[in-house]
C-alpha positions as CSV (number, residue, x, y, z in Angstrom):
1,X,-17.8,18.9,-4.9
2,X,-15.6,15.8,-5.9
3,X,-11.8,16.2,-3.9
4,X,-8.8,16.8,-5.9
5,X,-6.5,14.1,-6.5
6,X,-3.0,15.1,-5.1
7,X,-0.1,14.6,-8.1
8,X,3.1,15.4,-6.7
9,X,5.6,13.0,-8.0
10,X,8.4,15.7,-8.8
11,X,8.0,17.1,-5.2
12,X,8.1,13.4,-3.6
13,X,11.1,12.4,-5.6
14,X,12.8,15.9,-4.7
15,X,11.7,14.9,-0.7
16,X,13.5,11.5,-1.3
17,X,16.4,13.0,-2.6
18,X,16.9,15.3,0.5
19,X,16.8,12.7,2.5
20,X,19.6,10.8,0.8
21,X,16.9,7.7,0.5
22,X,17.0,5.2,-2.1
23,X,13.6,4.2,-3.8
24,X,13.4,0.7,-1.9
25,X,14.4,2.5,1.4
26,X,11.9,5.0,0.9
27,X,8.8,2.8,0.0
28,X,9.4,0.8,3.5
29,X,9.5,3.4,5.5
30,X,6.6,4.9,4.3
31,X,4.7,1.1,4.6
32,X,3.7,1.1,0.1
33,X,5.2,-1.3,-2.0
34,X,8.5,-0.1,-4.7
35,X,6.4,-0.4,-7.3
36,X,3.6,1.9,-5.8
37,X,6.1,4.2,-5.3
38,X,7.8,4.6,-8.2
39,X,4.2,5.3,-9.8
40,X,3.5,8.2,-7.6
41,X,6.9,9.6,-8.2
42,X,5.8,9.5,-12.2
43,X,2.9,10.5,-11.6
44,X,0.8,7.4,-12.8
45,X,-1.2,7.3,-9.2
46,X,-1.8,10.1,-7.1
47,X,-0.3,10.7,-3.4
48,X,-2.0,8.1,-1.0
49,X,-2.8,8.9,2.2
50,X,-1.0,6.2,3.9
51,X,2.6,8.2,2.0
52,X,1.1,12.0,3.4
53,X,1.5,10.1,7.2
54,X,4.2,8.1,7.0
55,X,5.7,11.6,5.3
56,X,4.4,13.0,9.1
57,X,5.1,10.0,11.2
58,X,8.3,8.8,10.2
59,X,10.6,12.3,9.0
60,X,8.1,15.0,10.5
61,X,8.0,16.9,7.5
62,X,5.2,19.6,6.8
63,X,3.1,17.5,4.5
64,X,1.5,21.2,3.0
65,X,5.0,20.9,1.1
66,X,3.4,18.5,-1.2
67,X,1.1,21.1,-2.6
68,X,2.9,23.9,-2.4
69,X,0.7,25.5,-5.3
70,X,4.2,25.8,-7.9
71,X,2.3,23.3,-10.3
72,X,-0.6,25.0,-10.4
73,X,0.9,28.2,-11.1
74,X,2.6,26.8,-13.7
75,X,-0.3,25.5,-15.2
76,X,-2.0,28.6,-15.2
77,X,1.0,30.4,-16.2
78,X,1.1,28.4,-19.4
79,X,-2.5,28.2,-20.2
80,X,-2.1,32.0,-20.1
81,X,0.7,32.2,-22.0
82,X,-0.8,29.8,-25.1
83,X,-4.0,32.2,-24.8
84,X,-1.6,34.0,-26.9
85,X,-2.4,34.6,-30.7
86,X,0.8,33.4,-31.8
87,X,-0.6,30.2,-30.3
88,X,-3.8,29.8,-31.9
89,X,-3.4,26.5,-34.1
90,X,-1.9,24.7,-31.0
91,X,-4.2,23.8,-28.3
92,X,-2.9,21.6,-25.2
93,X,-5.2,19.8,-22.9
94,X,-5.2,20.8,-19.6
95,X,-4.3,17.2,-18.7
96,X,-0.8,17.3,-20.9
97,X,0.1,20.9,-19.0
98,X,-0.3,19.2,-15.4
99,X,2.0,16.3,-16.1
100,X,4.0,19.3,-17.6
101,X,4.2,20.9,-14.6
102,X,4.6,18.3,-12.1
103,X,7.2,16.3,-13.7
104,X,9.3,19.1,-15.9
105,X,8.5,22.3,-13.8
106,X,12.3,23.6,-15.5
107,X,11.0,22.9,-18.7
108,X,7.7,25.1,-18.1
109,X,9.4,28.0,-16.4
110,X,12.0,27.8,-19.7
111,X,8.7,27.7,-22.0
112,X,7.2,30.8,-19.9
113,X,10.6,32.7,-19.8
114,X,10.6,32.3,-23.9
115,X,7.6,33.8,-24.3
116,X,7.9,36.4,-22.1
117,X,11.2,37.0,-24.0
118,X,8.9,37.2,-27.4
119,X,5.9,39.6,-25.9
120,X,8.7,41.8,-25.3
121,X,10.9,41.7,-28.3
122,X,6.9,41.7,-29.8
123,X,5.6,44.9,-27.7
124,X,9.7,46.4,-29.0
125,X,9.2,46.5,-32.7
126,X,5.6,47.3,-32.1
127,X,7.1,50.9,-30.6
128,X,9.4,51.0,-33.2
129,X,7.8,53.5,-35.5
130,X,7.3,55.5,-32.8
131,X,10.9,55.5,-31.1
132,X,12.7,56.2,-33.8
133,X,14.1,59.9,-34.0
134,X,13.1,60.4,-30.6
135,X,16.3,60.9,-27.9
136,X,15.3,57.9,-25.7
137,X,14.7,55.5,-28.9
138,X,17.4,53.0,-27.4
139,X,15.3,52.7,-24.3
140,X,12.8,51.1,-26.5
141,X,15.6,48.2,-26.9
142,X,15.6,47.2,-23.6
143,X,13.7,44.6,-21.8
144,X,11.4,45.3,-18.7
145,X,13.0,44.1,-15.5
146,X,9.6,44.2,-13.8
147,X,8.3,40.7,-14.9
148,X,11.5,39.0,-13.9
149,X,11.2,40.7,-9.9
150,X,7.7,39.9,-10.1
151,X,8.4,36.6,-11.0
152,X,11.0,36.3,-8.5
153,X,8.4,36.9,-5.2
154,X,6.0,35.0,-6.6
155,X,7.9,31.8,-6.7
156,X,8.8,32.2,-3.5
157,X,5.0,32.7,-2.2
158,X,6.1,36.0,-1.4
159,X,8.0,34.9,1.4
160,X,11.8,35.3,2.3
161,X,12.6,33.5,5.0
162,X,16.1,34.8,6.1
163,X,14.4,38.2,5.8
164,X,11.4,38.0,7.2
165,X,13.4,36.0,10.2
166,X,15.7,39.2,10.7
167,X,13.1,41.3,10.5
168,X,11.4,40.0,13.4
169,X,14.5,39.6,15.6
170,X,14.6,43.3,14.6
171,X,11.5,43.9,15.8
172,X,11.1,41.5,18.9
173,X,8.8,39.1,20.4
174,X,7.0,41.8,22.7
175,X,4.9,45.0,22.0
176,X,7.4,47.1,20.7
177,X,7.4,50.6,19.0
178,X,8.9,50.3,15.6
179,X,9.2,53.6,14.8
180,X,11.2,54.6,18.3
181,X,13.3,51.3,17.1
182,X,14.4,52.7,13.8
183,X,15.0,55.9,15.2
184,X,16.9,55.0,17.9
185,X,19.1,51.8,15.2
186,X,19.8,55.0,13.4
187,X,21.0,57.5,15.8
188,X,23.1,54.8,17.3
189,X,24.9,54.5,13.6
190,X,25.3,58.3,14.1
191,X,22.3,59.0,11.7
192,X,19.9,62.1,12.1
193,X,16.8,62.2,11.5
194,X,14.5,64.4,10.5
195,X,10.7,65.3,9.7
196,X,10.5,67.6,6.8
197,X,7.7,69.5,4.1
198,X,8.7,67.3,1.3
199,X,7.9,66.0,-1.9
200,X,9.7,63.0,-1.6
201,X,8.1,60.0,1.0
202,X,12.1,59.8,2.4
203,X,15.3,61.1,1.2
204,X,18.6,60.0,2.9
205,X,21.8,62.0,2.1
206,X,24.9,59.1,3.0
207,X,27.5,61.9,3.1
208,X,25.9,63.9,5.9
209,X,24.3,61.0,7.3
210,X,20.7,62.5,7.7
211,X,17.6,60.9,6.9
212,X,14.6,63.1,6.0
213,X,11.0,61.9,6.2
214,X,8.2,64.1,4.6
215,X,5.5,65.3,7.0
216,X,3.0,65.1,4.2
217,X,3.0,61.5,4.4
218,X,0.3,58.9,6.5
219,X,2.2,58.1,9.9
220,X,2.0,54.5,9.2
221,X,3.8,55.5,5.9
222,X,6.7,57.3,7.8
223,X,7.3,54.1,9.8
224,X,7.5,52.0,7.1
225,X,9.8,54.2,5.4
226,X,12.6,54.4,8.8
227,X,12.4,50.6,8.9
228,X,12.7,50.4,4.6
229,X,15.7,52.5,5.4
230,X,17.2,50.0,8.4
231,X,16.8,47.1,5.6
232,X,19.0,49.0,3.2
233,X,21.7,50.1,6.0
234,X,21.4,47.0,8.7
235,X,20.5,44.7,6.0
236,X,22.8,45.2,3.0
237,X,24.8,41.7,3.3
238,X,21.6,39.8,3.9
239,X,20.0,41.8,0.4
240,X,22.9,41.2,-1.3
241,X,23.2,37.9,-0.6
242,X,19.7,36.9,-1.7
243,X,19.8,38.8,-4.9
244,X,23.2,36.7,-5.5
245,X,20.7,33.6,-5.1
246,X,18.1,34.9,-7.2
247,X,20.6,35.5,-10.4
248,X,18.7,38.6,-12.2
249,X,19.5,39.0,-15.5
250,X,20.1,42.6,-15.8
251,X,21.3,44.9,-13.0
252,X,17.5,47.1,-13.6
253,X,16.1,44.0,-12.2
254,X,18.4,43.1,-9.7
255,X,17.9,47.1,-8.0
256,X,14.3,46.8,-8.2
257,X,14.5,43.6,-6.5
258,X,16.5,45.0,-3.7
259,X,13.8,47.7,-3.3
260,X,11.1,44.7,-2.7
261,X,13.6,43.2,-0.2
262,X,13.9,46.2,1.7
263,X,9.8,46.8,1.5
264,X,9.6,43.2,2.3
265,X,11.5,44.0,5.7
266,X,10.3,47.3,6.3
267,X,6.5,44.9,6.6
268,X,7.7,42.4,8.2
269,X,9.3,44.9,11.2
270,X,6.2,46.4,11.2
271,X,4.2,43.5,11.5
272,X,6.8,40.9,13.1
273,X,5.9,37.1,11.9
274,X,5.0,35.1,15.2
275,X,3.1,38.2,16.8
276,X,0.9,39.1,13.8
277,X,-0.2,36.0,12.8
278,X,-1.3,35.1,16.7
279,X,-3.1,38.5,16.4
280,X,-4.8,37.7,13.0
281,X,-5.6,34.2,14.3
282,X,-7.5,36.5,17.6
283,X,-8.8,39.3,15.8
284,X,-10.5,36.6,12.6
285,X,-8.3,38.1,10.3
286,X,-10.0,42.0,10.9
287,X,-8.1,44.4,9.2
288,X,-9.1,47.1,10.2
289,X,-8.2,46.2,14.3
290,X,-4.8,45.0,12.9
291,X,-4.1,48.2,11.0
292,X,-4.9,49.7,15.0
293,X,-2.9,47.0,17.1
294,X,0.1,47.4,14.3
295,X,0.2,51.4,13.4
296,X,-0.1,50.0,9.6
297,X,-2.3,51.0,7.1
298,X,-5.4,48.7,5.6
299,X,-3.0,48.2,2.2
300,X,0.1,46.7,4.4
301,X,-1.9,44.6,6.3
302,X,-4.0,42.7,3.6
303,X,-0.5,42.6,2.1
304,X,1.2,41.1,5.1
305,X,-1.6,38.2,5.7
306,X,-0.6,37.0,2.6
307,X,2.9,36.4,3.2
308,X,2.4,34.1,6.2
309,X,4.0,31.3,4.6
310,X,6.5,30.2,7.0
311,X,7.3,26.6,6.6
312,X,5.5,24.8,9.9
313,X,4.0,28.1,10.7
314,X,1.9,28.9,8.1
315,X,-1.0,31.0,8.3
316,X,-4.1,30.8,6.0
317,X,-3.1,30.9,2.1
318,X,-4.6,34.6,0.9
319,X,-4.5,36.0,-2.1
320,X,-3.5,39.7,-2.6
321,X,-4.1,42.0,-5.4
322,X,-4.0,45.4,-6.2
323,X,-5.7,47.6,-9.1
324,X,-5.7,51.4,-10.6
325,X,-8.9,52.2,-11.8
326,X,-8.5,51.0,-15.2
327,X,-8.3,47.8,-14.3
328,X,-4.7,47.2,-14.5
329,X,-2.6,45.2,-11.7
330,X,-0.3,46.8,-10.0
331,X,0.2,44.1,-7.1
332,X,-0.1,40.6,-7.5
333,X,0.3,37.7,-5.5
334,X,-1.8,34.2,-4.3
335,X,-0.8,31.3,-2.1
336,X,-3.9,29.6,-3.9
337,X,-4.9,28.4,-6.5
338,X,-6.4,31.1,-7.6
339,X,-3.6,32.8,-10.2
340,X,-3.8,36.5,-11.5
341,X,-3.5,37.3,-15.4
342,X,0.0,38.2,-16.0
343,X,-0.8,40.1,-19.0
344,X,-3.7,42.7,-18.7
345,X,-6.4,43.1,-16.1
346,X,-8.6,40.9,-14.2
347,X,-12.1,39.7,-14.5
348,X,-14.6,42.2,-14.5
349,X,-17.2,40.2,-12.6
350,X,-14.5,40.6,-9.5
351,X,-15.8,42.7,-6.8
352,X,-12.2,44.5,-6.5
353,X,-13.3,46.6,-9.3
354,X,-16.4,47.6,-7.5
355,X,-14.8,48.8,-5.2
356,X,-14.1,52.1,-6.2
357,X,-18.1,53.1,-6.1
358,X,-18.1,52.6,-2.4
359,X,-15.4,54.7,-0.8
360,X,-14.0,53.4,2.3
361,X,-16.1,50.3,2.7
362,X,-15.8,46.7,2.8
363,X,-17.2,44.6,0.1
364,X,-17.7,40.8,0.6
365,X,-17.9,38.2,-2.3
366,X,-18.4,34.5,-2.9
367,X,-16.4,33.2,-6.1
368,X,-16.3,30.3,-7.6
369,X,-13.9,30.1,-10.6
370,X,-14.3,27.9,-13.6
371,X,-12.3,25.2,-11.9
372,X,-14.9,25.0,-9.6
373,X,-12.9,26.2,-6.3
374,X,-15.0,28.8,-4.0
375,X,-13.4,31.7,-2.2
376,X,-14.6,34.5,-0.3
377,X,-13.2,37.8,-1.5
378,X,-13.0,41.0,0.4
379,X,-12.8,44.3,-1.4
380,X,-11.9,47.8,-0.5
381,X,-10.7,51.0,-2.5
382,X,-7.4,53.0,-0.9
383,X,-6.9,56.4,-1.9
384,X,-3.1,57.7,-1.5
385,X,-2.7,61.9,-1.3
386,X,-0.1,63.9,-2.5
387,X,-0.2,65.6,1.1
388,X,-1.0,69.3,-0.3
389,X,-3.4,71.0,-2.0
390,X,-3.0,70.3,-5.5
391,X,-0.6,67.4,-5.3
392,X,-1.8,64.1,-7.5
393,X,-4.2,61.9,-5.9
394,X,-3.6,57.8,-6.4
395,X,-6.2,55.7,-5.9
396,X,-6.4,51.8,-6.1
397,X,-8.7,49.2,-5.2
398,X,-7.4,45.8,-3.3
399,X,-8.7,42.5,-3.0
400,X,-7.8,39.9,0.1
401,X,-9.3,36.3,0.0
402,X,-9.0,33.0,0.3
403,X,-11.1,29.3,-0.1
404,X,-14.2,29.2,1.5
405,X,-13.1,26.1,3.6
406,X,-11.5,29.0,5.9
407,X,-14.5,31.7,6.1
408,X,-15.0,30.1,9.9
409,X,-11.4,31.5,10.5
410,X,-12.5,35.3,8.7
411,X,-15.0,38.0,10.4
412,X,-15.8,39.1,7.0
413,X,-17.6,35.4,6.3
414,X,-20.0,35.9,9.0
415,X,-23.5,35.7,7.9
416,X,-22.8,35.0,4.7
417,X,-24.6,31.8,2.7
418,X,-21.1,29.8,2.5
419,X,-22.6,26.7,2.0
420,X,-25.1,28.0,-0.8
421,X,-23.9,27.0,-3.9
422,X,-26.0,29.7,-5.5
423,X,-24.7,32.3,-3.6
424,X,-21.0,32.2,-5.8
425,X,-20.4,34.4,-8.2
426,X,-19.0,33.0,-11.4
427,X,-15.2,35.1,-12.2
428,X,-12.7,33.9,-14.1
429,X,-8.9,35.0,-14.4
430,X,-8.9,36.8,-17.8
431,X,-11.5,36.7,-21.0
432,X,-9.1,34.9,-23.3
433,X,-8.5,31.3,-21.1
434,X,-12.1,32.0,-19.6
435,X,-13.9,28.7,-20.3
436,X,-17.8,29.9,-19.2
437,X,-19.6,30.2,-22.5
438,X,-22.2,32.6,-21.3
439,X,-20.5,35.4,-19.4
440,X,-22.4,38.5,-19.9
441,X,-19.3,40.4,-19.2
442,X,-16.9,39.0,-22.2
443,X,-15.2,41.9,-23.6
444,X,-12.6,39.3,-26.5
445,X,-13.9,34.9,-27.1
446,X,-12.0,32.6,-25.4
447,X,-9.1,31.6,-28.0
448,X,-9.4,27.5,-26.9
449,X,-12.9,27.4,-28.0
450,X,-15.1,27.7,-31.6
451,X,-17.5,30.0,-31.9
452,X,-20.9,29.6,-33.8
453,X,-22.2,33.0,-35.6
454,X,-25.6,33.1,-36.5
455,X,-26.3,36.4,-38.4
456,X,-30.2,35.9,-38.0
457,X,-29.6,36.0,-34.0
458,X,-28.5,38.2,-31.4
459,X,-27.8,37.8,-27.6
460,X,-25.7,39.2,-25.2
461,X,-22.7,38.5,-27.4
462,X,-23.0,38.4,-30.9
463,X,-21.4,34.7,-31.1
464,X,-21.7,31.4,-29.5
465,X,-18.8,29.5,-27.9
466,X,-19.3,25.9,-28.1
C-alpha cells in the first residue's frame, strides 16, 4: 500500500508563527530553499522529510503535531455533511475538500457549524405539527446543545490537558487507592459520606454537606462517582476556566460540558496518565487486567486508552465508540483517521454491532475502510443494571481499535493474519458517503454516485452504482 503524502502547510505556517520566524529564517534553519518552503506552507508540495527533522533537530518539537488528524476530520466531517440531500446537485472532489481543510480549517468548521445550524432548524419545523398544542411546544424551538459539547472533545482529541494534569497530581505517581483519596479530600472539606439503597448513582446535598452514593451501583461505578464529585468541588476554577475557553453558545451546552469535564477527571483519577499508559504499554493494551490493576470497569478503560494524547507522551491513537442496540452512537471519539458518522449509525459490516450476540466476549476484526487504511477492531457488549429487581436494564456494545501498523503493541492481534490482505473486512463509515459499489449490506445508494436500473435484472440490490 502506496504511503500517504503528508500536506500540512496550515500547521507549518501556524509552527512558524509560534516561533516568531520569518519565512527566510525558517527555510535555513530547516536546510530547504524559501521557495520550497513557501510551497509546502501552500500546500503545492507535500512535507519533506529533510523539514520533519530539522522540525526535530533544530526546535525539538513533537513532529506527530504535523498530523494531528484535524484535517482529516474535517474532511470527513464535510464529505458527511454534503451526503446531505440538500446537497445533491453539488458534488466536490475529495481533492478540493483537503486543500479545504488544510489551508482554511475556519472556513470548514464555519461550513459544518451552518449546516448543523440547518439540520436542526430542519429536524424543528419537521416536529412542528406535532408540538404545536402540546405544553412543551417551545422546547421544540430550541437547539440541541449536545452536538456543540461533542464537538468540543472531539477537537481536542479528547484530551484536556490542564485537567487531565490535575487529575493525576490528584491521584499521584504511586499505587494509590482512589476511592480512600476521595473519601478522605472530602471529609477533610467537612463532607460526609455515605452509601445508600438509591435510585440515583450519587446525590450530594451542598447545604448539609453529605454526599450519598447508591449501593446498587458497580464498585468501580461508586469510585468514579466520589472522584466526579472532587472535580466539581476541587476543580470548579479549573472547569470554569476551560468552559470560558471553549465559548458555548447556550448555557445547556456549556453545563453539559462541565459534566464531561468532571467525567473527564473522575477517569483520569482513576486511571492517572503516566501510570496507566506504562501499564497498557506492559499489559499489550489487555483490558480486562487493566480494569483489575485500576478497579475500573471494561467501558472506562477502552475509554481512557483513547485519550492518551498527551503532547510528547502519547500513547497509541484508538478509536472509541459506543452503541445501543439499534445502532445509534451514543459515544464517539477517534485519534485516527478513522471518523464516526455524525448523523445516524455506523456501518453494519462493523463487528461492534455483533457484539451483542456474544455476551461478555471479545470479538476481533480486521477493517479496511474504503480509503484503504487497515485497523484491527475489538468488540465487546456491556450491560448496565438498574441494581434491583425490576429496574431498567441498559445495554451497549463498544468498539476499541486502532491501525494495524500497532497490532504488535495489542494482545488482541495475536495470531491473527495481519499481513493478509484478504483477511480485512471491507466497512465503511455510513451508507450515504460509502464509495464500495457492491456492499451486500447497503440499506440507502451512495448520494456521490449514479446508479444504473435494469428492470430485467436483480442482484443483491436492486440498482447498480457506477
Amino acid at each position: 500500500m502506496a504511503t500517504q503524502k503528508l500536506y500540512a502547510g496550515a500547521k507549518l505556517r501556524e509552527i512558524r508563527t509560534r516561533l516568531g520566524l520569518t519565512q527566510k529564517n525558517f527555510a535555513a534553519k530547516l536546510g530547504v530553499s524559501l521557495p520550497y518552503l513557501n510551497q509546502m506552507e501552500n500546500n503545492n508540495r507535500p512535507v519533506s522529510t529533510t523539514v520533519v527533522l530539522g522540525l526535530a533537530q533544530e526546535f525539538g518539537l513533537d513532529v506527530t503535531e504535523l498530523s494531528t488528524g484535524d484535517a482529516e476530520r474535517l474532511v470527513s466531517d464535510m464529505r458527511e455533511a454534503l451526503a446531505d440531500p440538500v446537497f445533491a446537485d453539488t458534488t466536490a472532489p475529495l481533492a478540493d475538500l483537503r486543500l479545504t481543510a488544510s489551508n482554511a480549517p475556519a472556513l470548514a468548521r464555519a461550513f459544518l457549524e451552518l449546516h448543523r445550524s440547518y439540520r436542526q432548524t430542519h429536524e424543528r419545523l419537521a416536529s412542528l405539527d406535532e408540538a404545536l398544542g402540546r405544553e412543551d411546544a417551545s422546547r421544540a424551538s430550541r437547539s440541541n446543545p449536545w452536538d456543540e459539547v461533542r464537538d468540543f472533545f472531539h477537537y481536542c482529541d479528547n484530551y484536556i490537558d490542564a485537567v487531565d494534569r490535575a487529575a493525576e497530581l490528584f491521584a499521584g505517581n504511586g499505587p494509590t487507592d482512589p476511592a480512600k483519596a476521595a473519601v478522605g479530600w472530602l471529609e477533610n472539606q467537612g463532607i460526609t459520606v455515605e452509601h445508600a439503597d438509591l435510585s440515583q448513582l450519587r446525590f450530594y446535598d451542598a447545604d448539609q454537606k453529605t454526599l450519598r452514593l447508591s449501593t446498587r451501583a458497580a464498585p468501580a461505578t461508586q469510585t468514579f462517582q466520589l472522584l466526579l464529585q472532587v472535580a466539581l468541588l476541587r476543580q470548579g476554577q479549573l472547569l470554569e476556566a476551560t468552559l470560558d475557553l471553549a465559548r458555548f453558545h447556550s448555557d445547556g451546552a456549556r453545563d453539559i460540558a462541565k459534566i464531561g469535564l468532571a467525567n473527564y477527571f473522575a477517569g483520569a483519577a482513576l486511571m492517572p496518565y503516566t501510570t496507566f499508559q506504562q501499564a497498557a504499554q506492559d499489559s499489550r493494551h489487555d483490558l480486562e487486567r487493566l480494569a483489575n490493576q485500576f478497579g475500573a470497569s471494561i467501558e472506562q478503560v477502552a475509554h481512557r486508552l483513547s485519550t492518551l494524547q498527551r503532547k510528547g507522551a502519547k500513547g497509541i491513537p484508538f478509536f472509541f465508540v459506543r452503541v445501543d442496540q439499534a445502532g445509534t452512537i451514543t459515544k464517539r471519539h477517534s485519534a485516527t483517521r478513522l471518523q464516526f458518522a455524525r448523523f445516524g449509525g455506523a456501518c453494519p459490516l462493523w463487528n461492534v454491532h455483533r457484539a451483542f450476540e456474544t455476551p461478555g466476549q471479545f470479538l476481533r476484526q480486521l477493517a479496511e475502510t474504503p480509503d484503504g487504511v487497515r485497523y484491527i477492531s475489538l468488540a465487546r457488549d456491556v450491560t448496565k443494571t438498574g441494581g434491583s429487581f425490576g429496574a431498567p436494564v441498559r445495554r451497549y456494545a463498544i468498539a476499541l481499535g486502532c491501525e494495524v501498523r500497532h497490532a504488535g503493541s495489542l494482545v488482541y492481534a495475536d495470531n491473527m493474519d495481519v499481513n493478509n490482505a484478504n483477511a480485512f473486512e471491507p466497512i465503511g463509515i455510513s451508507c450515504r458517503i460509502c464509495e464500495r459499489k457492491s456492499c451486500h449490506q447497503r440499506s440507502v445508494p451512495p448520494l456521490e454516485r449514479r446508479l444504473n436500473v435494469n428492470v430485467n435484472e436483480r442482484g443483491v440490490l436492486p440498482y447498480q452504482v457506477s
